[in-house]
C-alpha positions in Angstrom: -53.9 -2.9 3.5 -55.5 -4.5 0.5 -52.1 -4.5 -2.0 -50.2 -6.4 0.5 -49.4 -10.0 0.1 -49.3 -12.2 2.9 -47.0 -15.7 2.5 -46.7 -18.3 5.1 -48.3 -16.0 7.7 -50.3 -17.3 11.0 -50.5 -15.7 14.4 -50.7 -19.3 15.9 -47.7 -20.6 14.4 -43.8 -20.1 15.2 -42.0 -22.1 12.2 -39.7 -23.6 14.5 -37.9 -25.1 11.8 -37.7 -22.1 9.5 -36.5 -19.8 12.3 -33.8 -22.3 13.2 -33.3 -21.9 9.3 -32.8 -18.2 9.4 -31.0 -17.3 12.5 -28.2 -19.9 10.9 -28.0 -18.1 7.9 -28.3 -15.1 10.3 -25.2 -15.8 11.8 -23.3 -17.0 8.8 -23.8 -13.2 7.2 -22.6 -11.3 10.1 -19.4 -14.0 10.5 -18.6 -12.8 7.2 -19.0 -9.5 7.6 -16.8 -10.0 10.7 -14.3 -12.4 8.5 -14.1 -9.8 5.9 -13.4 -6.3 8.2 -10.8 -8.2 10.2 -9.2 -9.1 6.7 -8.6 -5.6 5.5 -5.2 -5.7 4.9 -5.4 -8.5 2.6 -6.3 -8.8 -1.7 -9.4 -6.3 -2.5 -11.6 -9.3 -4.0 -14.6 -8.4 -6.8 -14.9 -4.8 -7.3 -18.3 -3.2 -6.4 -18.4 0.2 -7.1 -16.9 4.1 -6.6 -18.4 5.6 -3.4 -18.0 9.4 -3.2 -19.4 12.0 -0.5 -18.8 14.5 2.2 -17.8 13.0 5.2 -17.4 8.9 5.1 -15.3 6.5 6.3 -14.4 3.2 4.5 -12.3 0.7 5.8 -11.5 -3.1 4.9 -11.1 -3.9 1.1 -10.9 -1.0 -0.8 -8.6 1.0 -3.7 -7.7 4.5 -4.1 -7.2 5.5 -7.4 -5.9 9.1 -8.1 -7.1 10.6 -12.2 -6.4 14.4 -12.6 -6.2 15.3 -9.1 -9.2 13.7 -7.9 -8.9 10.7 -5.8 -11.3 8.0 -5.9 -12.3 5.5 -3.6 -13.5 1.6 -4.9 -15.2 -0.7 -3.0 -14.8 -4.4 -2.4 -16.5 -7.1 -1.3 -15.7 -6.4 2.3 -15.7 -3.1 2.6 -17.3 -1.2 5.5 -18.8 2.3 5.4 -19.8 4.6 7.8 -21.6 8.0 6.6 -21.4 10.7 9.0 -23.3 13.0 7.8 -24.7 14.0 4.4 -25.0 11.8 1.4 -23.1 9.6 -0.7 -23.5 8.1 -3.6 -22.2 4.8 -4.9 -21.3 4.1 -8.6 -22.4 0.1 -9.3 -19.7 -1.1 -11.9 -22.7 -2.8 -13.4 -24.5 0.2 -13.9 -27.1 1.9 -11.6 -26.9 4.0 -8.3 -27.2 3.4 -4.9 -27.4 6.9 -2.5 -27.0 6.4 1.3 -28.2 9.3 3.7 -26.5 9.5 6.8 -25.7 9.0 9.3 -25.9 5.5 8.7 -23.7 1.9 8.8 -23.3 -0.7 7.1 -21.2 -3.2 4.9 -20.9 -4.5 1.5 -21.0 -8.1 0.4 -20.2 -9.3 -4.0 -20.8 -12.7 -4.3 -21.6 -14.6 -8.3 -23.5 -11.4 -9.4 -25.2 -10.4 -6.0 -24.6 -7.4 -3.7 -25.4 -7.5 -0.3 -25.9 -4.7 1.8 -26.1 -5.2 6.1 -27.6 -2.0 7.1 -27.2 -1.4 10.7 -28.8 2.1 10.5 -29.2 4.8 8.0 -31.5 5.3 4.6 -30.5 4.1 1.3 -32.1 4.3 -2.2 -31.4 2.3 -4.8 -31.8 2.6 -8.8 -30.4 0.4 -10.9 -31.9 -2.0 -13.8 -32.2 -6.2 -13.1 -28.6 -6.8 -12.7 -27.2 -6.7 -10.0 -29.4 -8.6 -7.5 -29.4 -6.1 -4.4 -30.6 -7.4 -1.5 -30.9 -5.3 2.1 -30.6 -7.2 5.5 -31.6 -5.2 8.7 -31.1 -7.1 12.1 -34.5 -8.7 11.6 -36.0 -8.0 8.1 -34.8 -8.9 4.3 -35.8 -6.2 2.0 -35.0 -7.3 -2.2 -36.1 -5.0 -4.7 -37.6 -6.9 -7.6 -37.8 -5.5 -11.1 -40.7 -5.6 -13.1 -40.5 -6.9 -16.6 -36.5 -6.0 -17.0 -37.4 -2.3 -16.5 -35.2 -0.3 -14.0 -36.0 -0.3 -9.9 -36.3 2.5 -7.7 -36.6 1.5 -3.7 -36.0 3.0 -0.9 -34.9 1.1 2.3 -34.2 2.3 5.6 -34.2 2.2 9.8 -34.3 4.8 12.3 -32.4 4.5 15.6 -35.8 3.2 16.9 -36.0 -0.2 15.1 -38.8 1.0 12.9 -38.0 -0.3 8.9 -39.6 1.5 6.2 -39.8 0.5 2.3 -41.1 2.6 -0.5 -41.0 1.6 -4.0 -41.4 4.0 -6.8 -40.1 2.3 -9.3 -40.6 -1.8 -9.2 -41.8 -3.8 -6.2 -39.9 -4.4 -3.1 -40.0 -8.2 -0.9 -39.9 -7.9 2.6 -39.0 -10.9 5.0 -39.1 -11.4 8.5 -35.4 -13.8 9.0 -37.0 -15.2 12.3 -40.3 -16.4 11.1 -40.3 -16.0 7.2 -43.0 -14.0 7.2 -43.0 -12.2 4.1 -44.7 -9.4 2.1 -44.7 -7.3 -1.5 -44.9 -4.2 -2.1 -45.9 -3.5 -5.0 -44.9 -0.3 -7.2 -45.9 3.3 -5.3 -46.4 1.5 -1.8 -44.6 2.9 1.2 -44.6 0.7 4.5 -43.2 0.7 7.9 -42.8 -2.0 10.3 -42.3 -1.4 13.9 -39.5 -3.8 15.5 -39.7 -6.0 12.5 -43.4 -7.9 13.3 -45.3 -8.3 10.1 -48.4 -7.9 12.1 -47.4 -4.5 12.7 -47.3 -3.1 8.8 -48.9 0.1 7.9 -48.7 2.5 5.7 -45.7 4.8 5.8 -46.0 8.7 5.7 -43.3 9.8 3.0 -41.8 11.5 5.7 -38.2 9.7 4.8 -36.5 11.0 2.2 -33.2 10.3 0.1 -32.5 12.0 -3.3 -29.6 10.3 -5.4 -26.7 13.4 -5.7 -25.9 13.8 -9.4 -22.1 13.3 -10.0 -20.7 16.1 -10.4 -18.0 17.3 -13.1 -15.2 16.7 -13.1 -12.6 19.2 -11.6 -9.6 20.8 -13.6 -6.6 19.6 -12.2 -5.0 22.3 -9.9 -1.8 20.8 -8.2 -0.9 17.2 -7.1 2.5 16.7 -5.3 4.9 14.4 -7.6 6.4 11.6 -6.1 9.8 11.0 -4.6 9.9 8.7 -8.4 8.6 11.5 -10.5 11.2 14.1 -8.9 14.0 11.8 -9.4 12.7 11.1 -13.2 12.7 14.4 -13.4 15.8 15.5 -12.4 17.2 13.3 -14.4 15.9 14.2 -17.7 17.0 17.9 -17.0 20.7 16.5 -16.1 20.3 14.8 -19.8 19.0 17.9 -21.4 21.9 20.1 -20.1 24.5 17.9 -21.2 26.9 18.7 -23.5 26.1 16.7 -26.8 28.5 13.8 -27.4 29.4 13.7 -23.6 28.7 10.1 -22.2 26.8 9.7 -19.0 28.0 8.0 -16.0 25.6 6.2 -13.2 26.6 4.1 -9.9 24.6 1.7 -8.3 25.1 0.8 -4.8 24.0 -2.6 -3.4 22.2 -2.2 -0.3 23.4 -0.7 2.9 23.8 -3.8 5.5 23.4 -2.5 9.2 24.8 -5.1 11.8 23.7 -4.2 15.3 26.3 -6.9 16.5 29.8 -5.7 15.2 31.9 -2.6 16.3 32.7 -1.3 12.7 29.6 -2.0 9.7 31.0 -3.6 7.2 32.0 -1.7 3.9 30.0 -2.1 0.8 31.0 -5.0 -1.7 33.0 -3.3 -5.0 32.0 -6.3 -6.8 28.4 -5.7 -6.2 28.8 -2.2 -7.5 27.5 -1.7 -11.0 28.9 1.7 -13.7 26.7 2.3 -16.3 28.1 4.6 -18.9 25.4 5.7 -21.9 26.7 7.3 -24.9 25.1 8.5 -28.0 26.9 6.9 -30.7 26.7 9.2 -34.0 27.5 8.0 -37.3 29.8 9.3 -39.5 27.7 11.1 -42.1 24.9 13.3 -41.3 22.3 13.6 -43.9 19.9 16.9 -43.0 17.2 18.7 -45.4 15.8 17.4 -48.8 18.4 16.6 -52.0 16.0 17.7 -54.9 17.1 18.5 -58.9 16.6 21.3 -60.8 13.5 22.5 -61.0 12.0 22.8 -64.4 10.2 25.9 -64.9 7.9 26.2 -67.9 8.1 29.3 -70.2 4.7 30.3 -71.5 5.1 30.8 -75.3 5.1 34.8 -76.2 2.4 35.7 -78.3 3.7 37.5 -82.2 4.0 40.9 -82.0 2.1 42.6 -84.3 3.3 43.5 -87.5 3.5 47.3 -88.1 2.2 48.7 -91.4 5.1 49.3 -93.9 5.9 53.2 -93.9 5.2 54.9 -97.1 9.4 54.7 -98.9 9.9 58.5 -100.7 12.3 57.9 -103.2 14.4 60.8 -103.6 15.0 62.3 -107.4 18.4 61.1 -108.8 20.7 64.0 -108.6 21.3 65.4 -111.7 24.4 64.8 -113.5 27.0 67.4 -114.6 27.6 68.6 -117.7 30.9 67.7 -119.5 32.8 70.7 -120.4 32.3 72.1 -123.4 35.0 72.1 -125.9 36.2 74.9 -127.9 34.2 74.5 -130.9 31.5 74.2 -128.9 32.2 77.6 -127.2 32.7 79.2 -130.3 29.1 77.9 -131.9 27.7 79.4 -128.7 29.3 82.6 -128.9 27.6 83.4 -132.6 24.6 81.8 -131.6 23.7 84.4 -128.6 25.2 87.0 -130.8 23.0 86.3 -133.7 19.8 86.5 -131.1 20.4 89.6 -129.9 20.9 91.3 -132.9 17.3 90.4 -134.0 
């Protein structure tokens, strides 16, 4: 018991004053909570987080949001959650968890900054950094985790079905207060503590026999199939009555004004023609169509051939003259020949 601290405590005193203090302020939490589940219907006001888990129930202020077939649920300051079993997790919008073992019960209050959770039974563990201030309210006790130097806090904060409230804080310290008396206490990082029907007097040590993990979100799932809307069929059909009509074709669409039921009168009354609006779309076209790419002619560059190479001049015979014939002879000449040969054979 020596890392306990002990504020305003003494056996012999009741704090009349403070207790009349507290069990007003009390009452003004749980006439909001009231206030704020019978207001359900109306505007979700600040936005606290995304709850997900097996099997809960959330009712009051709330949105459903619906991104690639997975719905999730945000809560409000308002809203009121009931785990039946298992646990579920809460994403803070700020940042930081907050995992809630079931069964448990209780409701959510956002007010300038600071979340408020009324626990009526159940475990929950909370790890976030300094922001958001979360403060816990049991039916008698006050639990706030505080963080140490800006770093990140890790409590865990919880009642059984017999009264009995138990605090562990791993990460952090955690200030407990009595709301009758203002007795308070600290518990300072890596205590655990449990208080039987909320006396101070009756601390001692827990036995880390309560236990509450924070479920890691898990992926996200590949759309399989989502039913389309009576808006998204009609959208639909309407684009494929587009698509299969013939081009140039104008479109034609009626309007009716709404139908007008008289429970009074014998025959309901026919609807207005004036009231009754023809829309006609057409696709105006202009008069020249332009399609493809104009371009000139395209200039192709002609590599310059290399010379042929000069062959060697061939060797030029040059053929002998033909040899000129012989003018005839005249007859003196013939004669002079005749004596001539006859002369050489003779010697």
């Amino acid at each position: 018991m020596g890392f306990f601290r002990q504020n305003g405590f003494s056996p012999g005193r009741q704090g009349r004053g403070r207790s009349f203090l507290r069990i007003a302020g009390g009452a003004a939490c749980c006439a909001a909570l009231a206030v704020g589940a019978a207001r359900a219907d109306q505007t979700a006001g600040e936005a606290v987080g995304t709850i997900t888990g097996e099997s809960i129930v959330v009712s009051g202020p709330m949105t459903v949001e619906t991104a690639r077939g997975r719905a999730r649920t945000i809560l409000h300051n308002g809203s009121d959650v009931r785990v039946k079993a298992g646990t579920a997790r809460i994403d803070l919008v700020e940042g930081g968890q907050v995992a809630v073992c079931g069964p448990a019960h209780f409701s959510v209050l956002k007010s300038a900054g600071t979340l408020m959770l009324a626990m009526e039974t159940g475990t929950i563990r909370i790890h976030a950094g300094a922001r958001p201030a979360i403060t816990v309210y049991t039916p008698q006790v006050e639990a706030r985790p505080v963080s140490i130097g800006g770093g990140e806090m890790d409590a865990l904060i919880g009642m059984d079905a017999g009264g009995t409230v138990y605090a562990r804080a791993a990460a952090g310290a955690i200030r407990m207060e009595q709301q009758l008396t203002g007795q308070s206490v600290v518990v300072p990082q890596g205590g655990d503590v449990q208080l039987t029907n909320g006396q101070m007097d009756m601390l001692h040590t827990g036995d880390a026999r309560f236990v509450c993990e924070i479920q890691a979100a898990g992926p996200e799932a590949a759309e399989v199939s989502l039913i389309a809307s009576a808006e998204e069929v009609r959208a639909r059909k309407n684009v494929s009555a587009r698509e299969n009509a013939a081009p140039g074709e104008p479109e034609y669409e009626v309007f009716m004004p709404p139908l007008v039921f008289n429970a009074g009168a014998a025959v309901q009354p026919e609807p207005d023609a004036r009231m009754i609006v023809l829309v006609r779309r057409v696709r105006v076209r202009p008069t020249l169509i332009y399609q493809g790419r104009v371009e000139g002619e395209a200039v192709t560059e002609t590599a310059e051939a290399a010379p042929a190479p000069v062959a060697a001049p061939a060797a030029v015979v040059v053929a002998p003259p033909a040899p000129k014939a012989a003018p005839a002879a005249s007859f003196a000449t013939r004669v002079r020949e005749f004596w001539r040969r006859l002369w050489s054979s003779n010697s």
